[in-house]
N, C-alpha and C positions, 0 to 999 in steps of 0.2 A: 554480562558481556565484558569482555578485556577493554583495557582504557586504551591501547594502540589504536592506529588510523588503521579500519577495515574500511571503508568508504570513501574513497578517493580518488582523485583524478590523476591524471600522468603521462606526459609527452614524451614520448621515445626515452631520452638518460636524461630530461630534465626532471628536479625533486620531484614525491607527491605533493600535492595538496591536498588536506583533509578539508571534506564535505560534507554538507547535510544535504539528502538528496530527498526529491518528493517521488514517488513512484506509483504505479497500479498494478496491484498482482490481480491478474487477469482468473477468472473462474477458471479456465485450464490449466492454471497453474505456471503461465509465464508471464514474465514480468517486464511492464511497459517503463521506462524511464520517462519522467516527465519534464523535471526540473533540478538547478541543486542550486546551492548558495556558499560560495567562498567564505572565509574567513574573513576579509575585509567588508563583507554584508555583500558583497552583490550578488543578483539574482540571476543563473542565467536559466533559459526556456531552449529545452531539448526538440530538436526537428524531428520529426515522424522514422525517418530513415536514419537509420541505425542499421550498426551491423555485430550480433551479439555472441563471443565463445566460450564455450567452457575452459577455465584456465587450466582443467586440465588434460586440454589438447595441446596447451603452448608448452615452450622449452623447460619452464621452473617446474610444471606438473603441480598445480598450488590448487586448491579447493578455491569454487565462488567461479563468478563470471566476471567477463572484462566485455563493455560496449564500445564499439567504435563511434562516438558521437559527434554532430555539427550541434551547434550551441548557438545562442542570441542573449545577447546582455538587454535587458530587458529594466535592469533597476542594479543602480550603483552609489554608492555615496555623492555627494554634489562632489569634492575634489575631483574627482572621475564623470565628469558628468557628461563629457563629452566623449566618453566610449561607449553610449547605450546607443543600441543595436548594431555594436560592432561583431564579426560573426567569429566561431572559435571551432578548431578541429582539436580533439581531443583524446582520449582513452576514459573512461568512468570503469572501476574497479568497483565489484561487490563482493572481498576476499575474505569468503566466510563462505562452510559447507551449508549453510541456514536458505540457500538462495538457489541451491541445486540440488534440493532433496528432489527423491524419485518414488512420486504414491502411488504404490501398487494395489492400494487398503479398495480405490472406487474401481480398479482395473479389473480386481478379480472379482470381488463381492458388488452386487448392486443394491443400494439400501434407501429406501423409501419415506427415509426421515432427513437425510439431507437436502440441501442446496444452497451448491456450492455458487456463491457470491463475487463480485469484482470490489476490492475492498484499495482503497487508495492510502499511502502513509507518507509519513515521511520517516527519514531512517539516518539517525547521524552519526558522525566520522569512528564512533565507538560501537556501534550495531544497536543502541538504542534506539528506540522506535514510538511513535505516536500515530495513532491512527487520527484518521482526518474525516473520509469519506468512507461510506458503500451503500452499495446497490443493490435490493430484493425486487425480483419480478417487475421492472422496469421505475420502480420507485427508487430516489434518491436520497441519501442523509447527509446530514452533518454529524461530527461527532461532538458533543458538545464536551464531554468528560469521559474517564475511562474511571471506573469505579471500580475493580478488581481484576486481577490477572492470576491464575495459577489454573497449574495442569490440569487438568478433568473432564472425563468423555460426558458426551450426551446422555440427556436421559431418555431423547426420542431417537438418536442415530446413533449411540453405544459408542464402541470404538476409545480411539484415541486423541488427545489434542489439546492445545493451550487456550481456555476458557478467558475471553476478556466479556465483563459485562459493562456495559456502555450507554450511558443517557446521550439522546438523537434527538434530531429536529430533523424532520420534513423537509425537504427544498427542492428548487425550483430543478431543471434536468439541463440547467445552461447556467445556473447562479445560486450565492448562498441565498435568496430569498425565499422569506416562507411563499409557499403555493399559494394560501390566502392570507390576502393581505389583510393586517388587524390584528391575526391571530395565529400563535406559533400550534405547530404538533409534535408534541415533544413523546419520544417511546424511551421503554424500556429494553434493550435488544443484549442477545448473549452472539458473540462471535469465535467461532471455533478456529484455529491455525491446524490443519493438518499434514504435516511432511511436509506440502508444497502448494496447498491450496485454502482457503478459507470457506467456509460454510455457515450457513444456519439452521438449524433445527429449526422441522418442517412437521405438524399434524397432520395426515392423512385424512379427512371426512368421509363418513361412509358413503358421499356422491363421488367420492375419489379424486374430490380436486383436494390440494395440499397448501397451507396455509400457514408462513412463518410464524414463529414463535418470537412474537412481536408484543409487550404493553403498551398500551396508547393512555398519555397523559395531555387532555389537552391544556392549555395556559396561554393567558392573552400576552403580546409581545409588552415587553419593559418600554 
């Protein structure tokens, strides 16, 4: 990705500011803003209401989206200490075509090794990215490490798509806590990026239910 600020915030003709933002690409393929973090470390926690356009609907016609957001300071350096939960109206810029691709791949063909996942990152002012969270069939992880990235379709959904393989823990569906306490479950999982949505390759069983392609390693917590 280019070292410019693709991720940033921006008030009418005031500068941008470049951000690290946390986000959830949603299984259909849109994407929830969560939170971002300024350059002087503060945190601020994005309100549910938003209002989201393609930038290129607006006047420059530029690839990426632009969100209309209310914000809450939620965590500030102690000089600042007394602006936490002060509230903010904003613009949040994702000006990169990477954030409005259009997958026709599940529209046209339906394919029986997929399933597509709500995968949470976070994504900074340069379009670098670290995955955090995702979600299989109502379970939740963390990501503990990203252990490999490059291109490569499935071997059970074919196709197309950027291969991240990723060591997980199990956690709680409200918190990073392991589910049992004592003891972590740690997997082995492969994450697919496709056009505009993320998946995981899914087994079919001849009783027809379908079952991620998930290692399970357990290990007792440190």
């Amino acid at each position: 990705m280019a070292d410019k600020a693709i991720i940033y915030i921006k008030k009418y003709d005031e500068p941008l500011i470049p951000v690290t933002t946390r986000i959830e690409w949603l299984p259909d393929g849109k994407i929830k803003p969560l939170m971002y973090w300024t350059p002087d470390g503060s945190c601020y926690e994005i309100r549910p209401e938003y209002e989201m356009t393609p930038l290129a609907f607006l006047e420059d016609r530029a690839e990426g989206l632009r969100y209309k957001i209310k914000s809450e300071v939620i965590e500030t350096p102690e000089p600042y200490s007394d602006h936490r939960l002060t509230q903010h109206e904003t613009y949040l810029y994702f000006a990169d075509n990477w954030f409005c691709g259009r997958n026709f791949i599940d529209e046209r063909y339906s394919h029986k090794g997929k399933e597509y996942v709500s995968v949470t990152l976070d994504i900074f002012p340069n379009c670098n990215y670290e995955l955090v969270y995702f979600q299989v069939k109502g379970t939740r992880y963390a990501v503990e490490k990203t252990i490999a990235v490059e291109p490569r379709g499935s071997f059970y959904a074919g196709g197309v798509g950027i291969w991240h393989k990723v060591k997980a823990r199990q956690i709680n569906p409200d918190n990073d806590e392991d589910i049992n306490p004592g003891k972590s479950i740690r997997r082995m999982a492969a994450l697919f990026f496709e056009v505009n949505k993320w998946f995981v390759p899914v087994k079919p069983h001849e009783s027809g239910v379908r079952t991620a392609v998930l290692r399970q390693k357990r290990a007792p917590v440190n």
